[in-house]
N, C-alpha and C positions, 0 to 999 in steps of 0.2 A: 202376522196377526193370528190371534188365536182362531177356529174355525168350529163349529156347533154340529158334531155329527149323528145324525140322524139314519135312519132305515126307512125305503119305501114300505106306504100304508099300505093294508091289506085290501084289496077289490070289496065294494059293497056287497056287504050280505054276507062275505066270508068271517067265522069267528078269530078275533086276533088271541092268541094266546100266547104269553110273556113266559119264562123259568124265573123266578123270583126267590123263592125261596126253597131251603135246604130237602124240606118238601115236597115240593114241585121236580127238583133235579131226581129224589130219590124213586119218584111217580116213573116219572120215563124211563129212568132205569130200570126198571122192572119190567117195565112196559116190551121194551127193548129184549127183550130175553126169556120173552114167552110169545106165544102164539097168543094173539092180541084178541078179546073179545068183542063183540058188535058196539058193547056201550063202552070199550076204552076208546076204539076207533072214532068214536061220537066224539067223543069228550076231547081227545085229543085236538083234532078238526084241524087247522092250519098253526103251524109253528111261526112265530118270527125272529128277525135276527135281532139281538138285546141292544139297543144303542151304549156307549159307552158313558162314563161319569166322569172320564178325562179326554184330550184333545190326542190326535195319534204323536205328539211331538211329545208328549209329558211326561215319559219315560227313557226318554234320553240322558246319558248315550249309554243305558244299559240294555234296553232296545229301539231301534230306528224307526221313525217314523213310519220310511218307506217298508220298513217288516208290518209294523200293525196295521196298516194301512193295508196290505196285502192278506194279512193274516187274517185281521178282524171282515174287510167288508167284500174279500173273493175268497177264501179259506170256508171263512165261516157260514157264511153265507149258501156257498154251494152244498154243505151238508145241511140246511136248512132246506132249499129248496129239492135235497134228493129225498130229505125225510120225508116232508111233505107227497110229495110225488108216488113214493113207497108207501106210505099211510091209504093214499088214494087209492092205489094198485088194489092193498091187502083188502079194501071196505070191498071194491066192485068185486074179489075174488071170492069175497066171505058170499055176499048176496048170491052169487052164481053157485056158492058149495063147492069150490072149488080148492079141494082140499089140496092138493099136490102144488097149487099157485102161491096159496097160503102158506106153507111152510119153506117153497123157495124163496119168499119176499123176507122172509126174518133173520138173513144174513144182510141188506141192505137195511131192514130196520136196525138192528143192533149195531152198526157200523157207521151210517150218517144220525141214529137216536144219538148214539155214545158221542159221535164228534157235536154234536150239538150241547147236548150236558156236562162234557167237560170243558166247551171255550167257556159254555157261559161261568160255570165257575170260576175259569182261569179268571178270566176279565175281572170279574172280583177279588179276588187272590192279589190283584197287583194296584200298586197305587205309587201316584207321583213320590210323595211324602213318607213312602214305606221306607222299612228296615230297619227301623227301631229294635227289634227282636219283640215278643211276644212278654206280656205280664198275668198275672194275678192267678187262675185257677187253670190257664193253659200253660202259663208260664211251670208251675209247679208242677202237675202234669209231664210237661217235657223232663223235667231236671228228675224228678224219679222216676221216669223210662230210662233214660241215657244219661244222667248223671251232669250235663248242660247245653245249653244252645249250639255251642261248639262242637260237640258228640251229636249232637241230634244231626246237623249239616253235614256235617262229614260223613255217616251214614248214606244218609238219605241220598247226597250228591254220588257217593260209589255206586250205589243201589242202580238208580237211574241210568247216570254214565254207564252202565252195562247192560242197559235195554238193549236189546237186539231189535238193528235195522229201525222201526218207528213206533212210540208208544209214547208210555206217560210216569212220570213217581206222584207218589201221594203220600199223603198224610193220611191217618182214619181212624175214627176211632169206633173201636169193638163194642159193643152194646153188650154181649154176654160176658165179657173181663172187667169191661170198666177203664179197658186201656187204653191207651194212643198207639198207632203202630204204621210202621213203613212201608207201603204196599206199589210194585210194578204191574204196567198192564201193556199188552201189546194193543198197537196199531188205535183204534178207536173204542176196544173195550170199555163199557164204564166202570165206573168200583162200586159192586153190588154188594160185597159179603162187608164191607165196612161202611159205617156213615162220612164221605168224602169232605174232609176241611181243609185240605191246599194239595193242587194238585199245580205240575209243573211241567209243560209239554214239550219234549222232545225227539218231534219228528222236527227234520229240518228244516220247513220252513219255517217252522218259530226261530230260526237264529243262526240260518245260515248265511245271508249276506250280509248279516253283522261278524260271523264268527268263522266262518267258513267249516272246516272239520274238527274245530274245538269246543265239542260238547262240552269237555268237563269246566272251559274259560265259563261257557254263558249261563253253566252252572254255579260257579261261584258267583256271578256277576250277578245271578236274577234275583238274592236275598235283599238288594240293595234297595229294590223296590215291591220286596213283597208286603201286602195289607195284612198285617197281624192283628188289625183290630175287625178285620173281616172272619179271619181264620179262627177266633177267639166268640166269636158272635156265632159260626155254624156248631163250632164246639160245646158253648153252653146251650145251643138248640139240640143239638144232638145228647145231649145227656140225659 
């Protein structure tokens, strides 16, 4: 039976604040890679963890239930509540002027921010129903970068597959070219220097007890289910 997964609510009185849009992901990233000021630390206030728009089985069998299940609400989750926590530190650090606590905390900001903005966009990035390949002005876009979907994958999957130890490949597109382009990050980096429309995680728990040490298998496998009409929706935001 299908199953309705939800995230616990926030404590009364605490602000709930969602990553929603392309926006919102590109806020924290910023945020995440500077020394935070008194009204970003406001504004930011408590993160929560994004419920999902499918069931953790709906992705089968190009990922396992028991991975998203793991991935989405003990993965995700815990870079959520270290943000938070981090956020906390850096406010009580600021009010004291504690300038030396403040810039020790922005390697845990930048590192549970980033795991935070990049599941939530994975989670969007992927859909039961995906794999269609991409149409209209992303579609064309791709084929005069690389010449077709087939070159675009192929790339992109070598790219990745040669992250070293744990990161991410992306998609992005350049705002000063006008381009689309391939970009790797290590470990929980976010993608700052490009506007981020499909990113695909490969640290191993996204795909090791499906895949064991065959990154490049769950790389060919994840197209199967990627949201291209998501990918295509951050792409005309970002233009």
């Amino acid at each position: 039976a299908s199953k309705h997964y939800t995230t616990p609510q926030p404590k009364k009185g605490v602000k709930d604040i969602r990553i929603e849009t392309t926006q919102d992901i590109s806020m924290l990233a910023r945020a995440s890679r500077r020394v935070l000021s008194k009204s970003a630390v406001r504004a930011m206030s408590t993160y929560k963890l994004p419920d999902l728009k499918y069931d953790y089985s709906a992705l089968e069998p190009v990922v396992s239930a028991q991975i998203m299940e793991l991935h989405h609400s003990k993965h995700h989750q815990t870079y959520v509540n270290n943000l938070n926590a981090a956020l906390e530190s850096y406010a009580a650090a600021e009010a004291k002027n504690d300038v030396a606590k403040m810039i020790a905390l922005q390697s845990a900001i930048n590192f549970n921010g980033g795991g935070h903005v990049n599941h939530t966009l994975f989670w969007e990035n992927l859909a039961p129903e995906g794999g269609d390949g991409p149409s209209g002005d992303l579609a064309a876009a791709i084929d005069a970068k690389w010449g077709s979907l087939d070159a675009f994958i192929k790339e992109f999957n070598a790219k990745t597959a040669a992250v070293q130890g744990s990161g991410w490949g992306w998609l992005g597109y350049n705002a000063a070219t006008g381009c689309l382009e391939i970009a790797t990050k290590a470990n929980q980096d976010p993608l700052t220097e490009l506007a981020p429309l499909l990113g695909v995680d490969v640290w191993e728990h996204a795909y090791y007890l499906d895949y064991l040490n065959a990154r490049p298998k769950y790389l060919e496998n994840i197209w199967k289910v990627i949201n291209w009409s998501d990918v295509a929706a951050k792409y005309e935001a970002a233009k």
